[in-house]
C-alpha positions as CSV (number, residue, x, y, z in Angstrom):
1,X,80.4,41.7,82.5
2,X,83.8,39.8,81.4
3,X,86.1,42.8,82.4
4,X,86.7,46.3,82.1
5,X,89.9,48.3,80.6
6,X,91.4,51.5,82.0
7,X,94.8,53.3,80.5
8,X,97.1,54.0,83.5
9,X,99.9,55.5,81.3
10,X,101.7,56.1,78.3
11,X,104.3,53.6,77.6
12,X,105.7,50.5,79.3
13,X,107.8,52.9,82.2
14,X,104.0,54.2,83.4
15,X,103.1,50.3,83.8
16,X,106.3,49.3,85.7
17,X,105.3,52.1,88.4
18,X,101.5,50.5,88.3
19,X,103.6,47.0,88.8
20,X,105.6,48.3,91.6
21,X,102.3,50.2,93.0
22,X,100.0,46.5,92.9
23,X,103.4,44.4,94.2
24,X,103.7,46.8,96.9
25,X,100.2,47.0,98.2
26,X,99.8,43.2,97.9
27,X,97.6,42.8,94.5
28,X,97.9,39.8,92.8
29,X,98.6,40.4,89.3
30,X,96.8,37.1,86.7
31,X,98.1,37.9,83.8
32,X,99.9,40.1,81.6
33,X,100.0,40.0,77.6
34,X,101.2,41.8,74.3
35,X,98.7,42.6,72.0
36,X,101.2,44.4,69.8
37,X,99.5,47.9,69.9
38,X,98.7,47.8,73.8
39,X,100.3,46.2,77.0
40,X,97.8,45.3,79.6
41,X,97.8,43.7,83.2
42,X,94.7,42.3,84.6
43,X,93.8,42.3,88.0
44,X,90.4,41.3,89.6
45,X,88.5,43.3,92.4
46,X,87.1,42.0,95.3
47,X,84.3,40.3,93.6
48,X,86.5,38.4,91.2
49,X,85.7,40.8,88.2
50,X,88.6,41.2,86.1
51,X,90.3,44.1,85.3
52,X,92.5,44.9,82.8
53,X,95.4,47.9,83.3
54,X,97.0,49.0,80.1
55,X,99.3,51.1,78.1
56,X,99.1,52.2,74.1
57,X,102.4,51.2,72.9
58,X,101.6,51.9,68.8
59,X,99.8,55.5,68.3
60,X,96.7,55.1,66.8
61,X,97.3,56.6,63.7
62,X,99.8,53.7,62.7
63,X,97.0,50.8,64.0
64,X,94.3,52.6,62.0
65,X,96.6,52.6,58.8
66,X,97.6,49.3,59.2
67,X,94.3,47.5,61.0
68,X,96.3,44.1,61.0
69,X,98.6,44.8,63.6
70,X,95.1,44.4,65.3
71,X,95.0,41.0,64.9
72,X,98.8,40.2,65.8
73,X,99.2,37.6,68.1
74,X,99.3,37.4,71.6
75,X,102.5,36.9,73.3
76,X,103.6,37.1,76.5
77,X,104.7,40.5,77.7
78,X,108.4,41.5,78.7
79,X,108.4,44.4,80.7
């Protein structure tokens, strides 16, 4: 297994409080990207699996009409 995904919120405000909630509690945070339609953090657990936190920040009904936001480039994320 490379990693695994789970949403923790609905825009970029949700993943400030999961920010504040790792920073707090001592969790390293390894990365953090924009993939134009979502905004994750990774993280890895104990073991040194990685896991990614994220947020949707374009509603699937604009990706799916427009699949090449898909393929946008990564750039570093801004919260």
């Amino acid at each position: 297994m490379y990693h695994f995904c789970l949403k923790v919120g609905d825009n970029d405000d949700g993943l400030r409080e999961v920010v504040r909630h790792l920073t707090e509690h001592g969790v390293q945070i390894q990365g953090a990207s924009d993939h134009t339609i979502t905004h994750p953090l990774y993280i890895a657990d104990p073991d040194g699996h990685e896991i990614e936190l994220y947020v949707d920040v374009i509603a699937t009904e604009e990706w799916l009409a427009d699949p090449s936001v898909v393929f946008a480039p990564i750039r570093p994320l801004r919260l």
